[in-house]
N, C-alpha and C positions, 0 to 999 in steps of 0.2 A: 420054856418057850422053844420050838421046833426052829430050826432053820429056815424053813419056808415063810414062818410067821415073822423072825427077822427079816428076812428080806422083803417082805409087803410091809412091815410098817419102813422099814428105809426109801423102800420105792413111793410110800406115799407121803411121808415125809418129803423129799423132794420136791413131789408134784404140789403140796400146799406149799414151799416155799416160792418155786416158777407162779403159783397162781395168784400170792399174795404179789409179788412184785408187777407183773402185769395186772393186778387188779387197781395197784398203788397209780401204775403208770394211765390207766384208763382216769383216774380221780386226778389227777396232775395235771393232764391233756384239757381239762376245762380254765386253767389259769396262760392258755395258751395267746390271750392278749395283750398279758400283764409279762411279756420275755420272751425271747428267742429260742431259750431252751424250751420252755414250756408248749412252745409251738410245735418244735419239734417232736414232741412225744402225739401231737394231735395227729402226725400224717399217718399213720399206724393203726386206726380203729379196724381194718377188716381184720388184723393180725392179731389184735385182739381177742375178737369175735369169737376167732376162729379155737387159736387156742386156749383160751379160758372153755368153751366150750369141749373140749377134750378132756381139759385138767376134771372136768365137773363130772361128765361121765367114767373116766378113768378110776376119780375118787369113790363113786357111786358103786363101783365095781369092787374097791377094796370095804364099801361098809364104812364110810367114812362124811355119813348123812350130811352132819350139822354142816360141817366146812363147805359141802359142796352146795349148800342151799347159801351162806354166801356167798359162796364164788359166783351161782346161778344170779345175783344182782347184778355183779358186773358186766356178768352175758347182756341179762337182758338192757343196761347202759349200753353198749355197744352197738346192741342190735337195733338200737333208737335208729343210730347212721346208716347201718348196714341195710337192712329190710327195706328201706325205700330205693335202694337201689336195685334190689331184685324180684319184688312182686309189681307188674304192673296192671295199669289203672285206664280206666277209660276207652274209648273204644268207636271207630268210625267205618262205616262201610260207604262202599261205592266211590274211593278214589284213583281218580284217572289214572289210569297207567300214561298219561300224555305231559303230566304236571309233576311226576316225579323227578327228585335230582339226587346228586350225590356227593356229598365234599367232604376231601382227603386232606388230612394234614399229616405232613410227616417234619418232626425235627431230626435233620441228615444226618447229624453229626458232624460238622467240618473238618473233624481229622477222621473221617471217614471216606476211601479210597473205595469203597463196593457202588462207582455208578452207573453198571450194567443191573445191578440185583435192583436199585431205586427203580430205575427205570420200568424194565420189567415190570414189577411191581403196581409203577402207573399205566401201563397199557393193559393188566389184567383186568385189577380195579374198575378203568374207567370212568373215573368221575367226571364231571360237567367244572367242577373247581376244585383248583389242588393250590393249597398253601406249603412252601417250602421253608423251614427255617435253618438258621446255621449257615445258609449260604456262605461262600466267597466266590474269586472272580472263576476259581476252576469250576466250581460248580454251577454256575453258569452256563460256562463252556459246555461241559459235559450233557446237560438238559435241553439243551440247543434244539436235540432234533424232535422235543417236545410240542415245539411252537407251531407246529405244522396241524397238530391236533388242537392246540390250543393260543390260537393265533390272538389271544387278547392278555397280553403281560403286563405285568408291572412290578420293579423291582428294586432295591433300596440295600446298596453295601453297608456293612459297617465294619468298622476293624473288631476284630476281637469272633466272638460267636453271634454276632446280633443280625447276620445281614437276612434278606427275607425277601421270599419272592411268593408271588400270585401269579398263576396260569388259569384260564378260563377260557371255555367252548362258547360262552356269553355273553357278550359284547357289553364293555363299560361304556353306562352314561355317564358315569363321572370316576374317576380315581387320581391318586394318589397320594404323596406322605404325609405323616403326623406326628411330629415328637410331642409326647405327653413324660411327663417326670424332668427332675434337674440330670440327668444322664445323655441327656440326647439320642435315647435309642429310639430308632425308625418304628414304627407302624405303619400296614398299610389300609386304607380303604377302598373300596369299589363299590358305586351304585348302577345295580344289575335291574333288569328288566324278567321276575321270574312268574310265570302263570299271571300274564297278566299285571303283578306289581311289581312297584317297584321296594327293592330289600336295599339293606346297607349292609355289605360286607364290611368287616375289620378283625386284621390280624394284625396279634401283638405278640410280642416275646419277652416280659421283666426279665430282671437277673435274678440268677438264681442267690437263693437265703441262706450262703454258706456262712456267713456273720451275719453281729447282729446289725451290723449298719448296712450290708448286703438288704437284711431281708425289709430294713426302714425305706430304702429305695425302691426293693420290690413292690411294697405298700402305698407305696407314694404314685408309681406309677400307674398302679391297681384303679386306686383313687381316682387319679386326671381321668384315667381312661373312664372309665364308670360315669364322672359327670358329664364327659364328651357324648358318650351314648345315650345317656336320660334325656337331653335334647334332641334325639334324633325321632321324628315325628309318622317313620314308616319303619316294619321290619326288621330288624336286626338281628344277622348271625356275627357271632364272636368266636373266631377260631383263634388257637394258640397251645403254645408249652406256657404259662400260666406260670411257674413253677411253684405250686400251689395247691394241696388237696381242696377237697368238699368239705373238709371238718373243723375250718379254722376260721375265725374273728372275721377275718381280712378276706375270706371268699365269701364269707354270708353279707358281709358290706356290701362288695360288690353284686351281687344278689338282689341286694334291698333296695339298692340306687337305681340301678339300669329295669330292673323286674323281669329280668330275661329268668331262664327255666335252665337244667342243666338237661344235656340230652340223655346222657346216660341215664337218669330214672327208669326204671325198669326193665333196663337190660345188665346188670351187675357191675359190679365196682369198675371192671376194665381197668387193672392198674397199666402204666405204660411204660413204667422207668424205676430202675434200671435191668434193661434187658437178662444182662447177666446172672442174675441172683434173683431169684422168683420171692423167697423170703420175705425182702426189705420193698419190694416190689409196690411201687405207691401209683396212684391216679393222677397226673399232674399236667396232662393235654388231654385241652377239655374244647367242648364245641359247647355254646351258649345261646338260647334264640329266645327271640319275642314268643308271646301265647300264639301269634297269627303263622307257626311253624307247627307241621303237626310232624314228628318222628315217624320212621317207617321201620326203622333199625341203625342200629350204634354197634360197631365192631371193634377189636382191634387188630389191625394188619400180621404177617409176620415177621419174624428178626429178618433186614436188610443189611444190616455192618451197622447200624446206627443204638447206642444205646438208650433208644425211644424206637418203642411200637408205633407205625403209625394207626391212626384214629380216621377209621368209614362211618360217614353217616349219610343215611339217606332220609329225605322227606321233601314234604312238600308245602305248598305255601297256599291251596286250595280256601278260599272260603268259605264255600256251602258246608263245609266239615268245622261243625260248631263247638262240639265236645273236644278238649283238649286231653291226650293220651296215644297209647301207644296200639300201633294195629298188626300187623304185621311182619313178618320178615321180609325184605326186596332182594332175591338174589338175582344180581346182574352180571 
């Protein structure tokens, strides 16, 4: 045996060990109801995706058929979650450029000191509604000269990272707070006048699932919130840091209950968090809407200091546009 032929079977050796354990970890990621670890392994399906599909070609390339036709399983499990994030569906012409909007959520980061880059950032944007999360009182201060464009506030401290604010160019007929979970953390609502209806805004922020009794509060609060919105009899957008993929128990509940839509379908994963490290990089602020919201485009912002991307979305709330799907891009 040559040298060379040592070292392709060591290099593929290798690549069938990485793609049995990520294959292990994709079949684990389904008992993600049944535990906290198990959930954990769920928030990771495009990283899977991605790399089992390398390992597969990679193998293919040493001649190493059979392993890689099953690896090619776990591809195609993965790409169960993935695919629908990136090919879109449906399709409507002739909407008003007059009935467009646009809403921004950014979690600040509270030990985040960049609030010329935030700022910035919302004058380029321009959106019609911006959700803030992580607030405290300097941050506040600091968005102050916000209010001039967006003269309809409302905002809710909490100690720790929870506090949250709503800015709006759209005048509330109704707002404000809502504790939903045993935690007492704020949400806010707003009932907005858009194209003619009226929508419910609501933003929330659970804690984040760094335990397991973290992430039973997260769920809990998931929960309240979800039966809070299944009552609600007009439009609903649901903005937030969630902390929470698309691929677990506990977001498809929520899902089920409210029957809102995720926006992101067919504009790709958008992970948002954490900034730093593109790798471990997951989906976890999410905009949510009734079917009577048609998508126009779902982005995510750039790094501000904050380690959350913020999340653009524009669309509109038209009803002569009867087919639910995505149309095209809005650059404003």
């Amino acid at each position: 045996m040559t040298l060379k032929q040592i070292a392709g079977n060591a290099i593929s050796n290798i690549l069938i060990m990485a793609g049995s354990l990520v294959s292990l970890a994709t079949g684990l990621a389904f008992l993600n109801e049944q535990g906290w670890i198990w959930e954990m392994l769920s928030h990771f399906r495009w990283q899977y995706f991605v790399l089992l599909t390398l390992v597969v070609f990679a193998l293919i390339g040493f001649k190493r058929y059979r392993v890689a036709i099953i690896f090619t399983v776990f591809v195609m499990i993965n790409s169960a979650f993935i695919l629908p994030f990136i090919f879109k569906s449906g399709d409507c012409h002739g909407v008003s450029q007059n009935n467009q909007y646009r809403v921004v959520h950014i979690n600040v980061n509270n030990r985040n000191t960049q609030y010329n880059r935030v700022i910035k950032f919302v004058w380029k944007s321009n959106p019609d509604i911006l959700l803030l999360q992580e607030v405290d009182r300097i941050w506040l201060k600091k968005m102050k000269e916000l209010e001039d464009q967006y003269p309809y506030c409302r905002y809710c401290l909490k100690e720790g990272v929870f506090g949250i604010a709503l800015y709006s160019k759209i005048p509330f007929e109704k707002s404000g707070t809502i504790i939903k979970g045993s935690l007492d953390i704020p949400s806010l609502y707003a009932e907005m006048i858009l194209a003619g209806r009226r929508i419910y805004f609501f933003g929330t922020h659970p804690v984040p699932p760094i335990t397991p009794v973290y992430a039973q509060f997260r769920n809990q609060q998931l929960s309240a919130v979800a039966e809070h919105l299944s009552t609600i009899s007009y439009p609903v957008l649901l903005v937030g840091d969630l902390n929470i993929t698309p691929w677990t128990k506990a977001f498809y509940g929520l899902i089920k209950t409210t029957g809102l839509k995720n926006s992101a379908k067919g504009f790709g994963v958008q992970p948002t968090w954490p900034t730093n490290y593109f790798p471990m990089r997951i989906p976890i602020d999410h905009c949510l809407v009734s079917e009577e919201f048609r998508i126009l485009s779902r982005k995510t912002g750039p790094h501000i200091g904050s380690d959350h991307f913020p999340v653009i979305v524009d669309f509109t709330v038209e009803e002569h546009c009867k087919k639910a799907g995505v149309f095209r891009d809005v650059d404003r």
